[in-house]
DRENPA-3360 file (N, C-alpha, C; in nm, 2 decimals, always signed):
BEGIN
1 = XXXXXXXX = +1.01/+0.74/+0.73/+1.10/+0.63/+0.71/+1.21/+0.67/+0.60 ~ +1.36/+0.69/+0.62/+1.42/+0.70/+0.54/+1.43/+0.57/+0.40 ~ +1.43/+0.68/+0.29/+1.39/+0.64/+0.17/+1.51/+0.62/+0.11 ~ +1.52/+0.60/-0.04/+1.64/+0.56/-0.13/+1.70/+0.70/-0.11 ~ +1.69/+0.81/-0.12/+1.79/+0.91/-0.13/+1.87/+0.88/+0.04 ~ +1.80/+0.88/+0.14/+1.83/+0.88/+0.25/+1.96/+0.79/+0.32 ~ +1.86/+0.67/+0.26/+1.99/+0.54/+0.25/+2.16/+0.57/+0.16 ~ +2.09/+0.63/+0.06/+2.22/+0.65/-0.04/+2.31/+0.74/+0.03;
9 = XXXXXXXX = +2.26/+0.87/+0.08/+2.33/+0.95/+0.17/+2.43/+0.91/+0.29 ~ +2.37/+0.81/+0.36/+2.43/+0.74/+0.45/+2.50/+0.63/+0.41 ~ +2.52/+0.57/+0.29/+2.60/+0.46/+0.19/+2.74/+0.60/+0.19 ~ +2.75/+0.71/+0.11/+2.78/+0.80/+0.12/+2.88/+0.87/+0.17 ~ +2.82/+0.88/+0.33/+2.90/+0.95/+0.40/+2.98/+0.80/+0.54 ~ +2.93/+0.69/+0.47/+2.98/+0.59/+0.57/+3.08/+0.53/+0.49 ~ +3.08/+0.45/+0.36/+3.17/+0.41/+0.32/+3.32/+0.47/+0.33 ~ +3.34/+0.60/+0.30/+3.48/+0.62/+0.27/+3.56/+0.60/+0.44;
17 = XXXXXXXX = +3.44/+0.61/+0.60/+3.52/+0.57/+0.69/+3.53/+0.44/+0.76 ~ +3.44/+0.38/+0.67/+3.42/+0.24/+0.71/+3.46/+0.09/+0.61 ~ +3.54/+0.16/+0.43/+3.53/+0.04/+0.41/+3.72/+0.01/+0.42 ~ +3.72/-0.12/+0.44/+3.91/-0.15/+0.47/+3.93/-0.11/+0.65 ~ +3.76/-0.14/+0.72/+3.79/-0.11/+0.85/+3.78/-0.29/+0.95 ~ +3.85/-0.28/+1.04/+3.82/-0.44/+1.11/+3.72/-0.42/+1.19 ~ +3.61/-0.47/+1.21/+3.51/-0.49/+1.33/+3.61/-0.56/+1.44 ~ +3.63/-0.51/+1.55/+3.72/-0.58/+1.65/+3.65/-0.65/+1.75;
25 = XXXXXXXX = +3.51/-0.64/+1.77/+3.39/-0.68/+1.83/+3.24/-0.59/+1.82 ~ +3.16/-0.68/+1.87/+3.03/-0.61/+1.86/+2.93/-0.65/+1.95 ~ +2.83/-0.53/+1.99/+2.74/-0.55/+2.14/+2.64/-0.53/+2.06 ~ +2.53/-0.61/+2.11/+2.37/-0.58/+2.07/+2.27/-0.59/+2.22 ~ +2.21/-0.46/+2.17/+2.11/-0.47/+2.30/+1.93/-0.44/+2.28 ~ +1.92/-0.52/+2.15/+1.76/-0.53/+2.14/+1.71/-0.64/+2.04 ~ +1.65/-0.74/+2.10/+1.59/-0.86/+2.05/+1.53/-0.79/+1.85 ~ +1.42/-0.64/+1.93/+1.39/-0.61/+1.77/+1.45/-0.62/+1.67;
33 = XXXXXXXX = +1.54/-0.54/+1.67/+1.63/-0.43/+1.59/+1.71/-0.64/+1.52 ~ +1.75/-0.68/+1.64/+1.84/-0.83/+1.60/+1.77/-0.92/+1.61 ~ +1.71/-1.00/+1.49/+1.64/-1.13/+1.55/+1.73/-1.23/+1.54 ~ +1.82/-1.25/+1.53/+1.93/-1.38/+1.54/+2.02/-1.35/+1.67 ~ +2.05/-1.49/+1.74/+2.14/-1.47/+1.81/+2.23/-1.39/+1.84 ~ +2.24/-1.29/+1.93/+2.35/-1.21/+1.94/+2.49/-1.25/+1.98 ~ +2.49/-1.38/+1.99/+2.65/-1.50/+2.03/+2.67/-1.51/+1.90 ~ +2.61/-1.54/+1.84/+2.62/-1.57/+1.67/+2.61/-1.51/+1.59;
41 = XXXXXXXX = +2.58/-1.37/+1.58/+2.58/-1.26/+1.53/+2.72/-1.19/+1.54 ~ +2.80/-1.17/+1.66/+2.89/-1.17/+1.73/+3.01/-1.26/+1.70 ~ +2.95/-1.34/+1.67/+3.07/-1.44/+1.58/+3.10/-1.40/+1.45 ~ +2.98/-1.40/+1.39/+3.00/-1.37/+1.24/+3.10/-1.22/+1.20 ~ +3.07/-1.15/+1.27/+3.11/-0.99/+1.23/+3.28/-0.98/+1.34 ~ +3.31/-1.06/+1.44/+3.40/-1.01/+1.52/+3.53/-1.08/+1.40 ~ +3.65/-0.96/+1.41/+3.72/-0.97/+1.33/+3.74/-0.96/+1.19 ~ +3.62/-0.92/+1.10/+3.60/-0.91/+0.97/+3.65/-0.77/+0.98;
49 = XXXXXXXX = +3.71/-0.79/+0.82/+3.73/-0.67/+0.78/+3.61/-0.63/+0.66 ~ +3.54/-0.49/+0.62/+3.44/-0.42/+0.58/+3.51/-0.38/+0.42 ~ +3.45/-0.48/+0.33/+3.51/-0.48/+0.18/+3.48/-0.37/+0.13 ~ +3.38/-0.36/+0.15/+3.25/-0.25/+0.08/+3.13/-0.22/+0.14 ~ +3.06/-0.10/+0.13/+2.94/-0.04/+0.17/+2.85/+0.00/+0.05 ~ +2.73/-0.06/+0.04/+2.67/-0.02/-0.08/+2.53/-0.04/-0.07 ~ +2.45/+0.01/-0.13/+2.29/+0.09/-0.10/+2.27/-0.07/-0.19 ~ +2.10/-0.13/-0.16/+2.03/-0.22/-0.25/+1.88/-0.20/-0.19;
57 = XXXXXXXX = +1.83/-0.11/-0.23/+1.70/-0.03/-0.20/+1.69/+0.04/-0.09 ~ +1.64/+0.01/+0.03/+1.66/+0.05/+0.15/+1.75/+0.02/+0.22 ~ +1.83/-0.09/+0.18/+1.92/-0.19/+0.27/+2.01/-0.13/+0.23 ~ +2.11/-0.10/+0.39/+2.25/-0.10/+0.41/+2.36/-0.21/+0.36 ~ +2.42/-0.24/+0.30/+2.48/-0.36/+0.30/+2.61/-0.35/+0.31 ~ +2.70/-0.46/+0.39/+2.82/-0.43/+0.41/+2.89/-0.57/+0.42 ~ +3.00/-0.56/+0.30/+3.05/-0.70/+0.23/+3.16/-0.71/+0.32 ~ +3.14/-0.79/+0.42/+3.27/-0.86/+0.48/+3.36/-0.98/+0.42;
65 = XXXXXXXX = +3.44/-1.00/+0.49/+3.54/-1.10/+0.47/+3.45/-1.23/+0.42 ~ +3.37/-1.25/+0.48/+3.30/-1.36/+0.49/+3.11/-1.34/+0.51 ~ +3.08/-1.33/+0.43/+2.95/-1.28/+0.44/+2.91/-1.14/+0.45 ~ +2.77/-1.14/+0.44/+2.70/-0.99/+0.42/+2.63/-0.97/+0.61 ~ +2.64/-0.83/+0.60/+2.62/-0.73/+0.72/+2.45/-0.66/+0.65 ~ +2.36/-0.66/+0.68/+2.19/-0.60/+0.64/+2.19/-0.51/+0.69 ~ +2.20/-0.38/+0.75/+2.13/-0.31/+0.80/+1.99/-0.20/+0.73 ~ +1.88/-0.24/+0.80/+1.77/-0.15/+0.78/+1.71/-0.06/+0.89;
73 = XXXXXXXX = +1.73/+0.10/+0.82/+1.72/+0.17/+0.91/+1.55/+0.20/+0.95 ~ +1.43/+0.10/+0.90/+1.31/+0.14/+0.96/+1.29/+0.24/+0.91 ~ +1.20/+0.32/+1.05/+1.13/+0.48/+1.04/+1.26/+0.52/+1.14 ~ +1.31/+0.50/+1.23/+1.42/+0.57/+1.32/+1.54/+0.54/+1.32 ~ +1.54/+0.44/+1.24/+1.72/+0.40/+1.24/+1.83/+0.52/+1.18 ~ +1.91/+0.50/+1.28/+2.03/+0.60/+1.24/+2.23/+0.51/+1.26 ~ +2.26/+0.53/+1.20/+2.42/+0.44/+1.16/+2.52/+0.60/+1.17 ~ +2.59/+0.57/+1.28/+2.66/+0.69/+1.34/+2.79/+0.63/+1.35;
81 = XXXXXXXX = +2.92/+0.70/+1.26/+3.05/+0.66/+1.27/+3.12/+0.74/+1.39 ~ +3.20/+0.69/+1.45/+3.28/+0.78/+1.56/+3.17/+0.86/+1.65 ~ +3.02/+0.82/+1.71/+2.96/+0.88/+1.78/+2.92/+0.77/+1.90 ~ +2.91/+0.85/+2.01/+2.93/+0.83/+2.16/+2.76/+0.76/+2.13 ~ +2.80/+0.63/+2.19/+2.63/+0.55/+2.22/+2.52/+0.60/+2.31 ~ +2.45/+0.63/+2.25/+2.33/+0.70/+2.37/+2.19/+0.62/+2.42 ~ +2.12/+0.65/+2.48/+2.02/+0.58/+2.56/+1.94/+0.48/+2.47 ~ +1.95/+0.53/+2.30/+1.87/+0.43/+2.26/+1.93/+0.37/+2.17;
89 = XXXXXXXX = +2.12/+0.33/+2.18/+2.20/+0.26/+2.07/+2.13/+0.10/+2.12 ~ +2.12/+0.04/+2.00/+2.07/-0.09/+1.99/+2.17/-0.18/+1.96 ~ +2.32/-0.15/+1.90/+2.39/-0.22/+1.84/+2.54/-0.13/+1.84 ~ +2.66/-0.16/+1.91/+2.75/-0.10/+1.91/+2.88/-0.19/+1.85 ~ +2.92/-0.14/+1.73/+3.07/-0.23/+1.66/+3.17/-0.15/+1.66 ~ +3.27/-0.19/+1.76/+3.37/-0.21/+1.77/+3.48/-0.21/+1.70 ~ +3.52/-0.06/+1.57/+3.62/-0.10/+1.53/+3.78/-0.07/+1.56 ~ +3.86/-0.08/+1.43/+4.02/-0.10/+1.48/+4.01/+0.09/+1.49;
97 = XXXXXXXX = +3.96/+0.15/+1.50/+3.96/+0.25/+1.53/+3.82/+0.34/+1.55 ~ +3.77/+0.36/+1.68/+3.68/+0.39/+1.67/+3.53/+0.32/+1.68 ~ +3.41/+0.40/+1.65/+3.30/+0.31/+1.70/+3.20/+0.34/+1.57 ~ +3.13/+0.21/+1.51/+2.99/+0.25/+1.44/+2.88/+0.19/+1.55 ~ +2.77/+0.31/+1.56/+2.70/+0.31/+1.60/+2.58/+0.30/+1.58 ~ +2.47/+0.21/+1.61/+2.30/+0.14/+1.56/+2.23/+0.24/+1.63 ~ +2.15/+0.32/+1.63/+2.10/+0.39/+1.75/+1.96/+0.39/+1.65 ~ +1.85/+0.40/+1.78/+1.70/+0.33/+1.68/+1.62/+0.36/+1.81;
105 = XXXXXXXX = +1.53/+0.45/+1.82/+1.42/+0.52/+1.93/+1.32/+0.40/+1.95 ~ +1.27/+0.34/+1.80/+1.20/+0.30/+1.82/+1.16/+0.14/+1.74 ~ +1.29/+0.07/+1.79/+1.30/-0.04/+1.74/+1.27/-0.10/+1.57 ~ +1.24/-0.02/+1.52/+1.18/-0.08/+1.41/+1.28/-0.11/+1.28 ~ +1.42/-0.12/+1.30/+1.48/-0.16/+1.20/+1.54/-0.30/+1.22 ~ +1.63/-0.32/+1.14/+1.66/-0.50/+1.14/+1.84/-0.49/+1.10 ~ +1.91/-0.58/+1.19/+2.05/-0.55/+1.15/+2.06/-0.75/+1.13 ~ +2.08/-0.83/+1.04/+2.12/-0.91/+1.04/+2.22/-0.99/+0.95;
113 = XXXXXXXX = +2.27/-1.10/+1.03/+2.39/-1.11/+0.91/+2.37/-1.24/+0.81 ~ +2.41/-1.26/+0.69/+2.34/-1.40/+0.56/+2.50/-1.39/+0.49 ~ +2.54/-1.54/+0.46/+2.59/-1.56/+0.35/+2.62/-1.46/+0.24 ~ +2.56/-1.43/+0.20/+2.51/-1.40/+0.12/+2.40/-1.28/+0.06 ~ +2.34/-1.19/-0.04/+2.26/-1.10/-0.04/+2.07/-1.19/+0.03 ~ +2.06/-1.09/+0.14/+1.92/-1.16/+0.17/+1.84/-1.18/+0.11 ~ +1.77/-1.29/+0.10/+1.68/-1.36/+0.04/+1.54/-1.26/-0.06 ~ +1.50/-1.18/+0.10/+1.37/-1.08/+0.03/+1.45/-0.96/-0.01;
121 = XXXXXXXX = +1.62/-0.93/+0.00/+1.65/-0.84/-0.07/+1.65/-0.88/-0.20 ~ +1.72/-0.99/-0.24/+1.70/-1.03/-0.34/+1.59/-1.05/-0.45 ~ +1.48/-1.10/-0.37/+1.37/-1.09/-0.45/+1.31/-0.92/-0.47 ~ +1.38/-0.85/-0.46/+1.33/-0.69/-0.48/+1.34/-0.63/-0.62 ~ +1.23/-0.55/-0.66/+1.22/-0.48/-0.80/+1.36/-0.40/-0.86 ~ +1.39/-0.37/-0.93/+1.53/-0.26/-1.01/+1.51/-0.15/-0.92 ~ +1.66/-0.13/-0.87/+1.62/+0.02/-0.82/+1.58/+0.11/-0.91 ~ +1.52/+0.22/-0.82/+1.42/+0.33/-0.85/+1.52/+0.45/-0.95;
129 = XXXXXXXX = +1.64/+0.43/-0.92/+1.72/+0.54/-0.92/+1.81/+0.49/-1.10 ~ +1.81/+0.36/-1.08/+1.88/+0.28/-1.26/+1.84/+0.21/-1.34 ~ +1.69/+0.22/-1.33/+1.56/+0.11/-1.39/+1.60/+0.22/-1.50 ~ +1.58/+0.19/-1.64/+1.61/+0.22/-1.76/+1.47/+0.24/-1.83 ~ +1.41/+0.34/-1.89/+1.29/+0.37/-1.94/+1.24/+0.29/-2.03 ~ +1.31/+0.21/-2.13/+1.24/+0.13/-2.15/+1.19/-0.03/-2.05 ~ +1.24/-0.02/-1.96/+1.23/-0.14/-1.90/+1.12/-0.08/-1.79 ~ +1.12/+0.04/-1.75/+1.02/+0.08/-1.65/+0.88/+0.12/-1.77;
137 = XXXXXXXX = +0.87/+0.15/-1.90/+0.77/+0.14/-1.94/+0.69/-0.03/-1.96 ~ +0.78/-0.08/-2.00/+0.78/-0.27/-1.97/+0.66/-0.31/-1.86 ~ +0.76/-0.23/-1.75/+0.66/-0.29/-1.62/+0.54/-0.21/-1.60 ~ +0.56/-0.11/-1.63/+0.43/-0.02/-1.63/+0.31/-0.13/-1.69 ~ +0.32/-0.12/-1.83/+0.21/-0.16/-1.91/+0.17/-0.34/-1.85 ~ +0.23/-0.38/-1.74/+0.22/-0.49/-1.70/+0.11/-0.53/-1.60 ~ +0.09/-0.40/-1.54/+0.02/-0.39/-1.41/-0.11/-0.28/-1.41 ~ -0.19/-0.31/-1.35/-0.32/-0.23/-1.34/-0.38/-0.19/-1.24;
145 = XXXXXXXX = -0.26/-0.18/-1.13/-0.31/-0.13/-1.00/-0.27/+0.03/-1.04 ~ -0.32/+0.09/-0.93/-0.31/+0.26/-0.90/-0.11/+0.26/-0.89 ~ -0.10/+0.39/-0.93/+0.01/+0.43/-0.98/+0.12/+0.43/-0.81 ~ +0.03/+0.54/-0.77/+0.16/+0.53/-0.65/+0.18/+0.42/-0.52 ~ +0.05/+0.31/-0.50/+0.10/+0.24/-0.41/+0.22/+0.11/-0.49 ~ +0.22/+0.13/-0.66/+0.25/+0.00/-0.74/+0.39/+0.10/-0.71 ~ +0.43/+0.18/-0.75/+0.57/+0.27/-0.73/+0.61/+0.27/-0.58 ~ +0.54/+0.24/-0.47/+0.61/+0.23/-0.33/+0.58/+0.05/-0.33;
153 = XXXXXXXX = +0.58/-0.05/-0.41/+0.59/-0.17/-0.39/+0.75/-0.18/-0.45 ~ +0.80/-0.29/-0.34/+0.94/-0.25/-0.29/+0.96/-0.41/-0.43 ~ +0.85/-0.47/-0.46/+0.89/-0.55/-0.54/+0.86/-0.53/-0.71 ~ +0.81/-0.43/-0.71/+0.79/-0.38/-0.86/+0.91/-0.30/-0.88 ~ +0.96/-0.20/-0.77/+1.07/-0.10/-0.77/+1.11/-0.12/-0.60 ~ +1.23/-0.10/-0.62/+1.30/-0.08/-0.47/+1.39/+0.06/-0.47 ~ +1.36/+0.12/-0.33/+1.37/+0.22/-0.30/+1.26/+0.40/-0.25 ~ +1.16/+0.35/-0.38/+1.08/+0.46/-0.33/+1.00/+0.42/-0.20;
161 = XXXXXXXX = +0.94/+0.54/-0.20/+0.86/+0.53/-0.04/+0.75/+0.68/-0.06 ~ +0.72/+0.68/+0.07/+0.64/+0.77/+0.07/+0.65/+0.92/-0.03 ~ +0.79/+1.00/+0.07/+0.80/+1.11/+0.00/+0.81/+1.11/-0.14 ~ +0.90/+1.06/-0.19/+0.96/+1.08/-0.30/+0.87/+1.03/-0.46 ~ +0.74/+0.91/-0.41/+0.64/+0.89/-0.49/+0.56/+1.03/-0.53 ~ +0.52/+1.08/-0.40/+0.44/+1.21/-0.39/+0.49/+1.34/-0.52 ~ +0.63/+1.30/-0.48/+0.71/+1.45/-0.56/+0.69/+1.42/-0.65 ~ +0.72/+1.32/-0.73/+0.73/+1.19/-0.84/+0.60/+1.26/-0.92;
169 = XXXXXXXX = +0.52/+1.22/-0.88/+0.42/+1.23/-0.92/+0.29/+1.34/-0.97 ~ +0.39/+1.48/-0.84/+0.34/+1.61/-0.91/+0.48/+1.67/-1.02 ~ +0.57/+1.61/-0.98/+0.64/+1.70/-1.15/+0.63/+1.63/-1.25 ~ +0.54/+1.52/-1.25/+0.53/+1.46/-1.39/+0.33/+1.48/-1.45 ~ +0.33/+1.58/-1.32/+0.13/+1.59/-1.35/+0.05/+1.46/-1.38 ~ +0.10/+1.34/-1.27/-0.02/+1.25/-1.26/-0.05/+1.22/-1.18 ~ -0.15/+1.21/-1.14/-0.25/+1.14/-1.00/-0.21/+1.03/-0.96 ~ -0.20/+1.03/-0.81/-0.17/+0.91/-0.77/-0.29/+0.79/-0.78;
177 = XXXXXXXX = -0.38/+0.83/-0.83/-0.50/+0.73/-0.85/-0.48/+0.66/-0.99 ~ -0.40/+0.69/-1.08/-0.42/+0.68/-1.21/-0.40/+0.55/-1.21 ~ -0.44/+0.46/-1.34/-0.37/+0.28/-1.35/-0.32/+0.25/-1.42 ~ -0.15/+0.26/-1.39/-0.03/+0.22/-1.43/-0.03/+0.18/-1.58 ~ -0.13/+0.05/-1.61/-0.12/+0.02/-1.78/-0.17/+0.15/-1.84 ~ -0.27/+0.24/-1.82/-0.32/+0.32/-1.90/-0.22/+0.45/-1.92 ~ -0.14/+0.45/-1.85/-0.06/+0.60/-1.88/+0.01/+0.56/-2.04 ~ -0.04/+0.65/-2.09/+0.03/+0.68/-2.24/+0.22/+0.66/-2.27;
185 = XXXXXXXX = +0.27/+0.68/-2.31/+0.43/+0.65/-2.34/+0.44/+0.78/-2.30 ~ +0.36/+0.88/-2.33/+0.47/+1.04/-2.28/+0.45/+1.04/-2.18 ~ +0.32/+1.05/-2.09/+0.30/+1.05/-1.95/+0.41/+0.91/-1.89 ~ +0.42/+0.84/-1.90/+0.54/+0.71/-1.84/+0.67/+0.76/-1.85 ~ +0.65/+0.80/-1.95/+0.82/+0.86/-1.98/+0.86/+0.97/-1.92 ~ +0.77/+1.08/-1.89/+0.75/+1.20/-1.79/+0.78/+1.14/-1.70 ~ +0.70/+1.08/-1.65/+0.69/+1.02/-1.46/+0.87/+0.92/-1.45 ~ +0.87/+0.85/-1.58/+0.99/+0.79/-1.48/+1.14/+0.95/-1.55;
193 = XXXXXXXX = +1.07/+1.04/-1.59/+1.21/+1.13/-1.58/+1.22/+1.20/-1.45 ~ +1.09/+1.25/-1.41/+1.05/+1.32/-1.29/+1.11/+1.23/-1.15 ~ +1.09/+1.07/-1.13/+1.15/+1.00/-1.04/+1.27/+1.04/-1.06 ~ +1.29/+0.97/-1.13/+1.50/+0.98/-1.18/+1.54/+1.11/-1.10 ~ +1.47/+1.25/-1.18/+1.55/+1.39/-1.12/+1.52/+1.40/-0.97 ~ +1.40/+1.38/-0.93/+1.32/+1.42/-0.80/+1.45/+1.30/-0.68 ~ +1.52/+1.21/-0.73/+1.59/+1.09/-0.65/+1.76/+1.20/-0.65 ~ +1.77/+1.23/-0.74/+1.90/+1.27/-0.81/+1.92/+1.37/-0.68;
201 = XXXXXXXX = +1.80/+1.50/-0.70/+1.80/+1.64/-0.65/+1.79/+1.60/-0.48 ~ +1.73/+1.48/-0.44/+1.72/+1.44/-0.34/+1.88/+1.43/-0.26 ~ +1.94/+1.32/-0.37/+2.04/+1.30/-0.32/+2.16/+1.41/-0.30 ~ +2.15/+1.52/-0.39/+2.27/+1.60/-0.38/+2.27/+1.70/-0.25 ~ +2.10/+1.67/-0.20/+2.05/+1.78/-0.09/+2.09/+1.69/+0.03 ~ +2.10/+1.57/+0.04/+2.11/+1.48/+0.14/+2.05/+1.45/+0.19 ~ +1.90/+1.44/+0.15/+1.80/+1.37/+0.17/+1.68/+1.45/+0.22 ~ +1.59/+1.38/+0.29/+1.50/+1.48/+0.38/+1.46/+1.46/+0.45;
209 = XXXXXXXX = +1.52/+1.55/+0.61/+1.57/+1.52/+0.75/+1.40/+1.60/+0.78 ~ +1.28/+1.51/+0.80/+1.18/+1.55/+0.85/+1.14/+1.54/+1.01 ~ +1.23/+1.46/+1.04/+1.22/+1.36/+1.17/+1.38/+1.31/+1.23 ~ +1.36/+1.25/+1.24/+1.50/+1.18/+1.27/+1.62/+1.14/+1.23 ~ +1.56/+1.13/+1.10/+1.69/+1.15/+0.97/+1.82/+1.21/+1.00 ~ +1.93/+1.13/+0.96/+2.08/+1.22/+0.99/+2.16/+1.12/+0.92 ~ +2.25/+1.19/+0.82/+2.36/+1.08/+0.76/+2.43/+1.01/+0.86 ~ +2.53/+0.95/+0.82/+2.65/+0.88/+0.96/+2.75/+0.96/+0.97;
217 = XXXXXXXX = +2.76/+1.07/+0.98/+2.81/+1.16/+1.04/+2.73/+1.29/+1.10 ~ +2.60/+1.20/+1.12/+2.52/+1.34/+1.24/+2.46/+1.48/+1.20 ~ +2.49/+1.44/+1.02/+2.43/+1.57/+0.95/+2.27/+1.58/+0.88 ~ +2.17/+1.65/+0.92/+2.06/+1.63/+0.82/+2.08/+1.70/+0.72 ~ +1.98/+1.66/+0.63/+1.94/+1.68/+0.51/+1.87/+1.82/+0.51 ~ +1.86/+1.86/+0.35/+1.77/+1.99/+0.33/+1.68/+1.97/+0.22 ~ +1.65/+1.85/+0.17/+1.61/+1.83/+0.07/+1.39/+1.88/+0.11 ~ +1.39/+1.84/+0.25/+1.26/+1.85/+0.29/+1.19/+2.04/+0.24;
225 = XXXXXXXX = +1.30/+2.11/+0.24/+1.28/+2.24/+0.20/+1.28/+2.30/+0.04 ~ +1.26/+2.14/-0.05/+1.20/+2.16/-0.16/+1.08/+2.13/-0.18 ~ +1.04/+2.04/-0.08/+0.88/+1.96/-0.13/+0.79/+2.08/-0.17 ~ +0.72/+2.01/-0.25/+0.61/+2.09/-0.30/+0.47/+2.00/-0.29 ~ +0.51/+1.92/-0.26/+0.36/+1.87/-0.21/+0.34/+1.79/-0.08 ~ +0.45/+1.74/-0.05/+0.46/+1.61/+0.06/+0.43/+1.70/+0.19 ~ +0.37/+1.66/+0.24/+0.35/+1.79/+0.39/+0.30/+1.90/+0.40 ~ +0.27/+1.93/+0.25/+0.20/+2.08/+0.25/+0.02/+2.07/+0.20;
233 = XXXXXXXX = +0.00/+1.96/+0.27/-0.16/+1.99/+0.30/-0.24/+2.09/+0.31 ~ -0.30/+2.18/+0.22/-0.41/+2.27/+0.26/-0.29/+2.45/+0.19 ~ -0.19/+2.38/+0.15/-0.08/+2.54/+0.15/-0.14/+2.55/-0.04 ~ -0.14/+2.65/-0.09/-0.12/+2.65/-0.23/-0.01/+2.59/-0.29 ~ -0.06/+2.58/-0.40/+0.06/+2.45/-0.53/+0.13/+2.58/-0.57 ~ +0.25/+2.56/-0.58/+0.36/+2.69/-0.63/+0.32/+2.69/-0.78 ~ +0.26/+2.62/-0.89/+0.23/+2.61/-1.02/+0.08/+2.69/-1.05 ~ -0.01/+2.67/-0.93/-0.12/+2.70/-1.01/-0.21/+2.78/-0.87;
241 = XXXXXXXX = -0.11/+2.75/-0.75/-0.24/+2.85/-0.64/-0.35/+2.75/-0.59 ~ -0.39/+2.63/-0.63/-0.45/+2.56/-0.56/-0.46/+2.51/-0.43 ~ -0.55/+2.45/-0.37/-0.46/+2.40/-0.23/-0.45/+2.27/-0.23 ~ -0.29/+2.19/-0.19/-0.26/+2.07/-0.13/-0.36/+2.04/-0.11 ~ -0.42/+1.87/-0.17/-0.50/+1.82/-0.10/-0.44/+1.68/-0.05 ~ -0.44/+1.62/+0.09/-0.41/+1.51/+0.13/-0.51/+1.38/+0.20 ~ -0.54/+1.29/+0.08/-0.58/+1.18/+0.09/-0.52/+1.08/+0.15 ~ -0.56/+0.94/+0.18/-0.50/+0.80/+0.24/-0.53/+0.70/+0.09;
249 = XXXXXXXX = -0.43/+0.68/+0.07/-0.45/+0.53/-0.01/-0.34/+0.46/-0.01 ~ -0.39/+0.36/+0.01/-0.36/+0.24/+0.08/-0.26/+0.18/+0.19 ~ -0.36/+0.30/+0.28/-0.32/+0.37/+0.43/-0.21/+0.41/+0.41 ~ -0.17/+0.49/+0.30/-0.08/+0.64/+0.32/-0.13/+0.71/+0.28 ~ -0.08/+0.83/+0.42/-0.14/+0.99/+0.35/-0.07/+1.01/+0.25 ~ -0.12/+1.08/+0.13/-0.10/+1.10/-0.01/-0.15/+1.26/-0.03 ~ -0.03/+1.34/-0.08/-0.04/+1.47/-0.12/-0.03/+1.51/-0.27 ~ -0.13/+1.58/-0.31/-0.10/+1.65/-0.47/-0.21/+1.75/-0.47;
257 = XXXXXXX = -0.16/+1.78/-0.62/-0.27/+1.91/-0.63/-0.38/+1.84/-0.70 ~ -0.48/+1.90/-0.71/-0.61/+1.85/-0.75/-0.63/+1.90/-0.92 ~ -0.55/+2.04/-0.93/-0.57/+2.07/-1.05/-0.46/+2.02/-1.13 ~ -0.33/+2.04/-1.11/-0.19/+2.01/-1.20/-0.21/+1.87/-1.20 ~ -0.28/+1.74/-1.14/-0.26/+1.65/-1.08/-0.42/+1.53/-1.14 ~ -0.51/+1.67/-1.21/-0.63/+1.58/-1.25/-0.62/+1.41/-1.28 ~ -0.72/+1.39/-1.22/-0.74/+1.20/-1.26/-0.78/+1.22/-1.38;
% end
C-alpha cells in the first residue's frame, strides 16, 4: 500500500500539472473505488477549477472551487496525468487540457467528494513527517501498546504504514515489540529522528515502487533499494551479519534484526 512518502511523491509530481487546471467533465466506472453517486459526483467536480493539491496522510486532496476532491490510493491505486486509460481505469477526469487518470487493479481505493476536509481525515493523528519531538514524546508516554502497530495507527500518527515503521525502527535499534510508554527519552528521541530521516530519504528517492507503485507521471521509485529490513527475511543485517527475522503482529508481517533490535 503506498505510504506517506509514496503519496507525497505523487502530491509532487501532480500538483505543478494539475493545480489552476478546470475539470471539464468526469466518468466513473466502479461502485468500489466511488461510493457516492456517480450523477453527483459528476456534478460536484464538472467545471471546477483545482486550487491546490496537497498530501493529509494518505489522502490525496484536491481543493476545488467549491469543495474537496479525496482521493485514496489503497494497495493499487495509481493517479496518472496525461495517460491513456487502460483496462482497469476506474475514474477518468476530463481536463481543459488533457486527462487525469484513476487506474486501480484492484478496487481498493476511495475517490470521494465533501464540503469540506473528510470527517475520518480529519479525525487523523499529526503527520508522521511534522509531529515535533516534543509532542511525539507527549504521545509516546501516553500509550502502552507495542510500538509499531501504535506507529501504523493512522489515528495516533498519520501516514506511516507498513514499510517505513519497519525501517523506523531498525535505525533507531528498537523492537517492534517494545511499549511505547517505556522507551526512555533517548530511545523516543532516536526513533522519532530515525522516522523523520527514514520519510525524508524516502521521499527524495520517490518512494518505494515494490509493486505497483508509480508517481503521476508513470515513474517508480528507488527507495525499495535501500531497505534493510523490510523484505529481507532470512538475508543478513548489513550492521551485525544476523539474519532478518520476519514475524506477524497484528497481522503484519514485521521485519528486524533480532540482535541490533533486542526486546
Amino acid at each position: 500500500m503506498p505510504e506517506l512518502p509514496e503519496v507525497e511523491t505523487v502530491v509532487r509530481t501532480l500538483a505543478p500539472k494539475l493545480t489552476g487546471r478546470r475539470m471539464i467533465d468526469a466518468q466513473f466506472f466502479s461502485h468500489h473505488v466511488v461510493r457516492q453517486k456517480f450523477a453527483m459526483l459528476r456534478k460536484h467536480v464538472r467545471n471546477q477549477t483545482v486550487q491546490s493539491v496537497r498530501r493529509h496522510g494518505k489522502f490525496i486532496v484536491l481543493q476545488l472551487d467549491e469543495g474537496i476532491l479525496s482521493i485514496h490510493l489503497g494497495m493499487t491505486g495509481k493517479l496518472l496525468v496525461d495517460a491513456e486509460p487502460g483496462r482497469h481505469a476506474r475514474a477518468i477526469f476530463e481536463l481543459d487540457e488533457g486527462l487525469l487518470v484513476y487506474d486501480d487493479i484492484r478496487h481498493f481505493g476511495r475517490i470521494e467528494w465533501s464540503p469540506g476536509l473528510l470527517e475520518r481525515a480529519a479525525q487523523l493523528g499529526p503527520d508522521a513527517l511534522d509531529v515535533s519531538l516534543p509532542d511525539f514524546l507527549k504521545l509516546l508516554k501516553k500509550r502502552h501498546s507495542k510500538i509499531k502497530p501504535l506507529l501504523m495507527n493512522q489515528r495516533f500518527l498519520r501516514g506511516m504504514g507498513n514499510i517505513y515503521t519497519d525501517e523506523a525502527l531498525f535505525q533507531a535499534r528498537t523492537h517492534p515489540g517494545a511499549i511505547a510508554s517505556s522507551l526512555s527519552k533517548e530511545r523516543a528521541t532516536r526513533l522519532h529522528h530515525a522516522m523523520v530521516d527514514i520519510l525524508s530519504a524516502a521521499i527524495r528517492l520517490k518512494g518505494s515502487s515494490i509493486s505497483d507503485y508509480v508517481d503521476a507521471a508513470g515513474e517508480r521509485g528507488s527507495f525499495q533499494l535501500q531497505h534493510q529490513v523490510y523484505g529481507r527475511a532470512g538475508e543478513p543485517c548489513a550492521i551485525c551479519g544476523t539474519a532478518i527475522r520476519r514475524i506477524v503482529m497484528s497481522q503484519r508481517g514485521t521485519h528486524y534484526c533480532p540482535k541490533c533490535q533486542r526486546s
